[in-house]
SETORMI-802327 format. One record per atom (N, C-alpha, C): residue number from 1; atom name; x, y, z. Coordinates in pm, whole numbers, plus 32768, in hexadecimal, padded with zeros to 4 digits. Atoms other than C-alpha are relative to their C-alpha. Layout:
REM residues N
@num=NUM; atomo=CA; east=X; north=Y; up=Z
...
REM end
This chain:
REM residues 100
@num=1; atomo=N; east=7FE2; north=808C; up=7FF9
@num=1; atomo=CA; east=7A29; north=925A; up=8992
@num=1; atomo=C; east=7F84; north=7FAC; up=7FEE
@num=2; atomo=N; east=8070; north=8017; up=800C
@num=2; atomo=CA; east=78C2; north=9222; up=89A8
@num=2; atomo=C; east=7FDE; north=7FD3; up=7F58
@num=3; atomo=N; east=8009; north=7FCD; up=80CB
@num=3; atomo=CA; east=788C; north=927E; up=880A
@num=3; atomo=C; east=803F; north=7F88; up=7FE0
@num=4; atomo=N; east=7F72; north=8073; up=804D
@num=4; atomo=CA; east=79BD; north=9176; up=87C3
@num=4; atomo=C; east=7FA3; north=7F98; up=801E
@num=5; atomo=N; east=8022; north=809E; up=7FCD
@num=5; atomo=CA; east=791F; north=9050; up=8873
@num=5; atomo=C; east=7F83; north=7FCD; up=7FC5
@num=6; atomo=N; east=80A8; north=8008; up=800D
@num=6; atomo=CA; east=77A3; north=90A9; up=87F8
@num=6; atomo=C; east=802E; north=800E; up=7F45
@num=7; atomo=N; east=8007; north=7FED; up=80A6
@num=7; atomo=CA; east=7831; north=90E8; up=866E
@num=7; atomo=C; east=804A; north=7F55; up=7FCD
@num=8; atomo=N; east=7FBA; north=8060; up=803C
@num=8; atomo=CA; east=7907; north=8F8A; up=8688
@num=8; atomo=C; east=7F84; north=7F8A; up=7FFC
@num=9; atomo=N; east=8071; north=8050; up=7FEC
@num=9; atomo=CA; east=77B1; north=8EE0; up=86E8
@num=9; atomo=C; east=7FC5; north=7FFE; up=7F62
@num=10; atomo=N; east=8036; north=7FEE; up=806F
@num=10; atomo=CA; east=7701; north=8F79; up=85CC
@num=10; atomo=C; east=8039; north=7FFE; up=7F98
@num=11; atomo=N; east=7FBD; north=8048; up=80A1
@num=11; atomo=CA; east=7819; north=8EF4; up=84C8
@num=11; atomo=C; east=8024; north=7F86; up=7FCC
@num=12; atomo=N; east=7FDE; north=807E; up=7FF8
@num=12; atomo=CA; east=781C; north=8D96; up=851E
@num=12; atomo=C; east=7F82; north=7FD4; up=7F8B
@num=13; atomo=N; east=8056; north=803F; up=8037
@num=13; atomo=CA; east=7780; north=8CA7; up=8472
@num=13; atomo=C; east=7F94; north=7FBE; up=8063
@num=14; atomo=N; east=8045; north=8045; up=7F8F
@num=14; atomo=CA; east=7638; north=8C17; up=8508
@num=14; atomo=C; east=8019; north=7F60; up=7FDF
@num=15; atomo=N; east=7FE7; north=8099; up=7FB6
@num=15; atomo=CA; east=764D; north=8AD4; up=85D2
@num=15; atomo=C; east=7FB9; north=7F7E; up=7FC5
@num=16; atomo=N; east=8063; north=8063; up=8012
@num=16; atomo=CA; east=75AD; north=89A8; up=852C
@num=16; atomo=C; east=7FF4; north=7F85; up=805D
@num=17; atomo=N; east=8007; north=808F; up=7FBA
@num=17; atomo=CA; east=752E; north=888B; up=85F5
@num=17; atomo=C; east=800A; north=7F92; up=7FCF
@num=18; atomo=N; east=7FED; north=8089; up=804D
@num=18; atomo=CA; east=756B; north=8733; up=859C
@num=18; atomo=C; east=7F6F; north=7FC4; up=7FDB
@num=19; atomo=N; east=809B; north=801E; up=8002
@num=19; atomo=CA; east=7402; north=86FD; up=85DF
@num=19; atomo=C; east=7FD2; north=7FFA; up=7F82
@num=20; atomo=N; east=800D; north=7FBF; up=8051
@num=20; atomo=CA; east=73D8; north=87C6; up=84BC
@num=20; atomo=C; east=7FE8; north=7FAE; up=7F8C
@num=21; atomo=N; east=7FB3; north=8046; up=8053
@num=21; atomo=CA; east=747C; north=86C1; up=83E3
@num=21; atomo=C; east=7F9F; north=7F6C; up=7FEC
@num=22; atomo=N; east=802C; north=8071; up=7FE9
@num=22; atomo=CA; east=73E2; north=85AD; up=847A
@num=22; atomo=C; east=7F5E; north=7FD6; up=7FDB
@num=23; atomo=N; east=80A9; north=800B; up=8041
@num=23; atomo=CA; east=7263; north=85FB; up=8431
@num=23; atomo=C; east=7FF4; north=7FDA; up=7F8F
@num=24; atomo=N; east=8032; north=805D; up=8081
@num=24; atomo=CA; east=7295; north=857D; up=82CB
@num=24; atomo=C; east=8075; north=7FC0; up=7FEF
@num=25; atomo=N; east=7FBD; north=8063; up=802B
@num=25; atomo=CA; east=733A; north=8446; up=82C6
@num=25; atomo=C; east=8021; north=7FE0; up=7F8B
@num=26; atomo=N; east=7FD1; north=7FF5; up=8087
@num=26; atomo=CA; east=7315; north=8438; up=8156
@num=26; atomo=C; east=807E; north=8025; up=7FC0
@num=27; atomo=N; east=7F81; north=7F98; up=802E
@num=27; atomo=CA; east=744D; north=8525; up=812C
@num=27; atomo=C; east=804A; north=7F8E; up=8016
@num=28; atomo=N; east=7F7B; north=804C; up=7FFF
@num=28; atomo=CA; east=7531; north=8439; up=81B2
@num=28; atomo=C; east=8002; north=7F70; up=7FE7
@num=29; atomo=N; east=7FD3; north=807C; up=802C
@num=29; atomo=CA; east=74CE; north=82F3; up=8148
@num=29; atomo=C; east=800B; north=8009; up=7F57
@num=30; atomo=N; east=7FF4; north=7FE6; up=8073
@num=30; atomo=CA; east=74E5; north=8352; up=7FD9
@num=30; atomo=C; east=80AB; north=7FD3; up=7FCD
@num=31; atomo=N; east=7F26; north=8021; up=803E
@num=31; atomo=CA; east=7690; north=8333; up=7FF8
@num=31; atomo=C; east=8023; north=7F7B; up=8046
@num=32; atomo=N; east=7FB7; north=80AF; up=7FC9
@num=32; atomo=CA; east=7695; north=81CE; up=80A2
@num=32; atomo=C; east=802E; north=7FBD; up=7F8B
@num=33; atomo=N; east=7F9C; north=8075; up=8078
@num=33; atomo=CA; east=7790; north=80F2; up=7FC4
@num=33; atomo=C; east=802F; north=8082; up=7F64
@num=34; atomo=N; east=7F8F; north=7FBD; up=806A
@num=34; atomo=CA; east=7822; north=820A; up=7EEB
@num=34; atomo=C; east=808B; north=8023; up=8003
@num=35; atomo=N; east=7F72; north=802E; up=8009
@num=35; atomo=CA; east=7953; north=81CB; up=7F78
@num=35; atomo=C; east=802B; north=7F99; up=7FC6
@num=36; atomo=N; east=7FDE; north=8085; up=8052
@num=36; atomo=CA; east=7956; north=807C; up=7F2F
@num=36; atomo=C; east=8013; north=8010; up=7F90
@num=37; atomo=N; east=8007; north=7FED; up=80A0
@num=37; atomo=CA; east=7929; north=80C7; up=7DC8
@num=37; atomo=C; east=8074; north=802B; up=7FDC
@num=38; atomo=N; east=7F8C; north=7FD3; up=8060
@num=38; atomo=CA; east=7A34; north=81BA; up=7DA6
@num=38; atomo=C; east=8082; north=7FAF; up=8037
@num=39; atomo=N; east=7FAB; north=8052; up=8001
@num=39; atomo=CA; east=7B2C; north=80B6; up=7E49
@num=39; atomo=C; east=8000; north=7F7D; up=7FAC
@num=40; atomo=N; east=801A; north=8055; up=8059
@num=40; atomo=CA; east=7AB3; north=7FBD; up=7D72
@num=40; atomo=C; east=8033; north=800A; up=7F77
@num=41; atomo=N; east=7FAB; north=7FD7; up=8078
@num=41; atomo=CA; east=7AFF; north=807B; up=7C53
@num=41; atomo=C; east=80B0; north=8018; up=7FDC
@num=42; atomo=N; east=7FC0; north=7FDA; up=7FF8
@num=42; atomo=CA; east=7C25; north=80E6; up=7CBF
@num=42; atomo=C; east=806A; north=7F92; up=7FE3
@num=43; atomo=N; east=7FD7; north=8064; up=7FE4
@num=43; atomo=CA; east=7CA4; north=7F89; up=7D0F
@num=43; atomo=C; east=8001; north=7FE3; up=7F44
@num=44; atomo=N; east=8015; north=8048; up=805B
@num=44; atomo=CA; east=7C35; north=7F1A; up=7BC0
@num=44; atomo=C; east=806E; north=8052; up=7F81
@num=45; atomo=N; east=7F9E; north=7FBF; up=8045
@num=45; atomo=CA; east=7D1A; north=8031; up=7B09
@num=45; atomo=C; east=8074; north=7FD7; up=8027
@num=46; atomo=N; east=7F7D; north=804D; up=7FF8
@num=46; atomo=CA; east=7E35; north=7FD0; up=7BC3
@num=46; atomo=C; east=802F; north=7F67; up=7FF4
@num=47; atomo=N; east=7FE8; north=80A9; up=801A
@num=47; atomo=CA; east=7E13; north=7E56; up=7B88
@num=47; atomo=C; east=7FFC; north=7FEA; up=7F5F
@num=48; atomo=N; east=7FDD; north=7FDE; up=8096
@num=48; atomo=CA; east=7DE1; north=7EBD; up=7A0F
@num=48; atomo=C; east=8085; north=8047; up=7FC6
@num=49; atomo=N; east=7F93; north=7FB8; up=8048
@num=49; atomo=CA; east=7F23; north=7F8E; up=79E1
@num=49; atomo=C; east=807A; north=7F90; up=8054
@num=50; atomo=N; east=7F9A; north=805C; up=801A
@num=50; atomo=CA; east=7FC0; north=7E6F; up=7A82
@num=50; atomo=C; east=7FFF; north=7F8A; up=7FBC
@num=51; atomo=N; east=7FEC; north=8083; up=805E
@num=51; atomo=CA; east=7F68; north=7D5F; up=798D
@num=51; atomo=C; east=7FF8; north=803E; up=7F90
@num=52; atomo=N; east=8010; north=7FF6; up=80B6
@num=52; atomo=CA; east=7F85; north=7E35; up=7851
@num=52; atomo=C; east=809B; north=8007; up=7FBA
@num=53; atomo=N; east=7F95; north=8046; up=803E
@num=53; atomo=CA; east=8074; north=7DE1; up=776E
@num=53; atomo=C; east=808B; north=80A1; up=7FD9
@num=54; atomo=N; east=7FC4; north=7F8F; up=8031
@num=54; atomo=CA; east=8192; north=7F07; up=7743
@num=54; atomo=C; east=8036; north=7FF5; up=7F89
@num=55; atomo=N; east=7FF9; north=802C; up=8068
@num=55; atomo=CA; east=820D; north=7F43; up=75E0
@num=55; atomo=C; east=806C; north=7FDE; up=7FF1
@num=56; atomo=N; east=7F89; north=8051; up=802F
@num=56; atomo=CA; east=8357; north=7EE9; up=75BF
@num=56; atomo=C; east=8049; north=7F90; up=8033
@num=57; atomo=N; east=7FCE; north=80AD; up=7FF9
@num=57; atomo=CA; east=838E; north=7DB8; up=7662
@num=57; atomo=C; east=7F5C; north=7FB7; up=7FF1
@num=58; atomo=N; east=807A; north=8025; up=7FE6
@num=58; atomo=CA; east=81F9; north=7D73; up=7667
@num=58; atomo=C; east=801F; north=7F91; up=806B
@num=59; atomo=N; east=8017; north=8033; up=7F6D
@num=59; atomo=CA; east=8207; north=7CF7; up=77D4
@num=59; atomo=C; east=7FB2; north=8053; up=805D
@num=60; atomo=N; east=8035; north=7FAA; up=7FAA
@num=60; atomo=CA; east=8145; north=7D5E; up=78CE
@num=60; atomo=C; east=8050; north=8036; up=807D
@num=61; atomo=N; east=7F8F; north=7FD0; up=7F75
@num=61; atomo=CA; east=81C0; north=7E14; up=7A20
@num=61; atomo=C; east=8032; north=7F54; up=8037
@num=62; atomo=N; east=7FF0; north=806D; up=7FD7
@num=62; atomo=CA; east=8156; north=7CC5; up=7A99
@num=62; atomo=C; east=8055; north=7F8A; up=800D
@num=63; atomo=N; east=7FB1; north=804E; up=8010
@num=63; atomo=CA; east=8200; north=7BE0; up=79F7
@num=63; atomo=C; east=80AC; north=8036; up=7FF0
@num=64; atomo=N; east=7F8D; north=7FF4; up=7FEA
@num=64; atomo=CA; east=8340; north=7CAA; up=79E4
@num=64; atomo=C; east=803F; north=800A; up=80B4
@num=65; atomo=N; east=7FC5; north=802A; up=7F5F
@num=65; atomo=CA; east=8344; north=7CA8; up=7B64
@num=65; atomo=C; east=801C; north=7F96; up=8032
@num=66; atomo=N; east=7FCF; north=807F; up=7FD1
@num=66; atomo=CA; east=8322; north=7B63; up=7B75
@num=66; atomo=C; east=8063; north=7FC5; up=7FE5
@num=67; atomo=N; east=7F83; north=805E; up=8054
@num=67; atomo=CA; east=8430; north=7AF8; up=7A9B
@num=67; atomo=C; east=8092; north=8068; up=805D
@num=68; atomo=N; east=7F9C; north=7FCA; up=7FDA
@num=68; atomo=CA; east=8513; north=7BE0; up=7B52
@num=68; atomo=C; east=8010; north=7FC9; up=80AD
@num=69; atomo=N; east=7FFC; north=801A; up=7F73
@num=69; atomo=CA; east=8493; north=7B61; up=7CA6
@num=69; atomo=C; east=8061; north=7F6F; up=7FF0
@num=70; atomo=N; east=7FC2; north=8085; up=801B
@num=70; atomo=CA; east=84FA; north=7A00; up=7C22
@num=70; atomo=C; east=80A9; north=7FCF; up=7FB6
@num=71; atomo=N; east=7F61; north=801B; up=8011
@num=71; atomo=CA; east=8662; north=7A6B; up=7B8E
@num=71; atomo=C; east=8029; north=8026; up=8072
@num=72; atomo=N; east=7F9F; north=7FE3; up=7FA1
@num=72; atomo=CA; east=86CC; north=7B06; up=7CC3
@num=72; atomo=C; east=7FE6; north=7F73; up=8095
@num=73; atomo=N; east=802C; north=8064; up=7F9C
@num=73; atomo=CA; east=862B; north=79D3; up=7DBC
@num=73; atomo=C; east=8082; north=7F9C; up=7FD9
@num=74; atomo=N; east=7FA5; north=8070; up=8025
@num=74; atomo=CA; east=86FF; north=78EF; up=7CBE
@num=74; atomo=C; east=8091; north=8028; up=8047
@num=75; atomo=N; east=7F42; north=7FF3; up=7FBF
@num=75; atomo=CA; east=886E; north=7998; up=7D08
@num=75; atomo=C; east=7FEA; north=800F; up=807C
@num=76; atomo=N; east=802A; north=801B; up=7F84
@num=76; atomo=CA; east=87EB; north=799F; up=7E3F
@num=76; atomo=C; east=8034; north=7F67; up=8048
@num=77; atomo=N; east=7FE9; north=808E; up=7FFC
@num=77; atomo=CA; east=87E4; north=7836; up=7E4B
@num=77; atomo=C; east=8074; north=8010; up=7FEF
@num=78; atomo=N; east=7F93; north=802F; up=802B
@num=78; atomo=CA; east=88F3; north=77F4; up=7D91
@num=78; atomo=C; east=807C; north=8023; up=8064
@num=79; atomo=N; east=7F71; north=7FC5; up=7F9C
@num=79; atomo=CA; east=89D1; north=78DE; up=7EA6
@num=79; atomo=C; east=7FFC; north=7FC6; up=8097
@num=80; atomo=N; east=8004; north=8059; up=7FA4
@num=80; atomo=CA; east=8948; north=780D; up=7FB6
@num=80; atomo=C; east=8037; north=7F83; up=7FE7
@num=81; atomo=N; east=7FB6; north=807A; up=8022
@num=81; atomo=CA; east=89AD; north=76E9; up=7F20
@num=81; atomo=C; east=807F; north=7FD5; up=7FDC
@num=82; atomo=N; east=7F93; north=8014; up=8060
@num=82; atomo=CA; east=8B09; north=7734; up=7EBE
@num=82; atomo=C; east=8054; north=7FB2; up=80F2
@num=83; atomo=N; east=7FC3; north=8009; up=7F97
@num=83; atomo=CA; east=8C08; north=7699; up=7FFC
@num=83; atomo=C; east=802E; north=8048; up=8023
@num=84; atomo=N; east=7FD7; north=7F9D; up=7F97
@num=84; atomo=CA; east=8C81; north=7774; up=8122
@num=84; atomo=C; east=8069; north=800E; up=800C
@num=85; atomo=N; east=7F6D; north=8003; up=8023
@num=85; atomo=CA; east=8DDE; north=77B5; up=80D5
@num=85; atomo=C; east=8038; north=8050; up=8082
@num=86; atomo=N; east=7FC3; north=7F9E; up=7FCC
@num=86; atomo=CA; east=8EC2; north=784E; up=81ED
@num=86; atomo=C; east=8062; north=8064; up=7FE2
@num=87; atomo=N; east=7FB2; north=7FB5; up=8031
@num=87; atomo=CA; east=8FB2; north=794A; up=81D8
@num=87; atomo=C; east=8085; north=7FB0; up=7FB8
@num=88; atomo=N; east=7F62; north=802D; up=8050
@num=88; atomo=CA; east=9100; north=785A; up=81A6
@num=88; atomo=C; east=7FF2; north=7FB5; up=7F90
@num=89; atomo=N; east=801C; north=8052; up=8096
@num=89; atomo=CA; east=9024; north=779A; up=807E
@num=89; atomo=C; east=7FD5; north=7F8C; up=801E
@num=90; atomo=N; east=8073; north=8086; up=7FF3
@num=90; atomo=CA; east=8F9D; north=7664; up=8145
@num=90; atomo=C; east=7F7F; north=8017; up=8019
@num=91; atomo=N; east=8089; north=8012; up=7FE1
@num=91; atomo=CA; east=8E3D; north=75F4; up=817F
@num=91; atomo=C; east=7FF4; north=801F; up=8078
@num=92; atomo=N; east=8038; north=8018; up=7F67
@num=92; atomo=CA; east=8D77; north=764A; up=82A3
@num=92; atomo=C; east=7FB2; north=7FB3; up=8007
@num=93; atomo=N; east=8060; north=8061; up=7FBB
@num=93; atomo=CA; east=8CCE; north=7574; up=8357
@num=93; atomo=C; east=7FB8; north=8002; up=8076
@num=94; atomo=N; east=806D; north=7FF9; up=7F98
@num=94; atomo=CA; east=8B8D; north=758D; up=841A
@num=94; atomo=C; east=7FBD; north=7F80; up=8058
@num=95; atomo=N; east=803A; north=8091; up=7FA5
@num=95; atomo=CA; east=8B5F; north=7448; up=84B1
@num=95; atomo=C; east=8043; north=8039; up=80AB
@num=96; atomo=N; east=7FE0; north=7FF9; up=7F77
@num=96; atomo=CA; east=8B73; north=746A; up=8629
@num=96; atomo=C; east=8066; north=7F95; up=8020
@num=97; atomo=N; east=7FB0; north=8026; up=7FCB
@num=97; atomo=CA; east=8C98; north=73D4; up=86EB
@num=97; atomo=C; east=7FF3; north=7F9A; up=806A
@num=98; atomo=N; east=801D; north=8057; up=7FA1
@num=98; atomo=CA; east=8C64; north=7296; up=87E0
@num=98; atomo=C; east=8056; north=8011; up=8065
@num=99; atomo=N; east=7FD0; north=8004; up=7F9C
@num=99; atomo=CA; east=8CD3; north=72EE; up=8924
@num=99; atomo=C; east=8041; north=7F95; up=803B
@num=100; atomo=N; east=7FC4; north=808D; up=7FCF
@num=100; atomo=CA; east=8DB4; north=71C4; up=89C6
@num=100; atomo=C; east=7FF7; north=801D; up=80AC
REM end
């Protein structure tokens, strides 16, 4: 049992200290703002494939969303605006009632 415990020692990997890491600062300021970059880019691809023009209607995503945001807002409207019919075919009416 001895053998087992003294062969799992000697198959590990050795321990590094952080210390280790820390004695040359150099290493790690080298990657400050290369995130930024690749969100930057990233951003900038997806703000390009939404203003490019597709070929058979040449619209962009853009503008076909918008025009779709703005037909469905309209019947929108328009179904708010139609009068409140009840079931037997008269008007309803939302005016409150004056108590006597």
């Amino acid at each position: 049992m001895a053998s087992l415990c003294q062969s799992d020692r000697e198959n590990r990997t050795p321990y590094i200290s952080i210390n280790k890491f820390m004695q040359n600062p150099k290493r790690t300021q080298t990657q400050y703002g290369v995130t930024m970059i690749e969100y930057l880019i990233g951003l900038g691809v997806f703000a390009l494939s939404l203003l490019t023009p597709i070929p058979p209607s040449n619209k962009s995503v853009f503008t076909m969303l918008e025009e779709a945001i703005k037909k469905e807002h309209s019947a929108y409207m328009y179904a708010t605006s139609l009068p409140r019919v009840s079931d037997d075919g008269s008007l309803v009416s939302f005016k409150k009632e004056k108590k006597e």
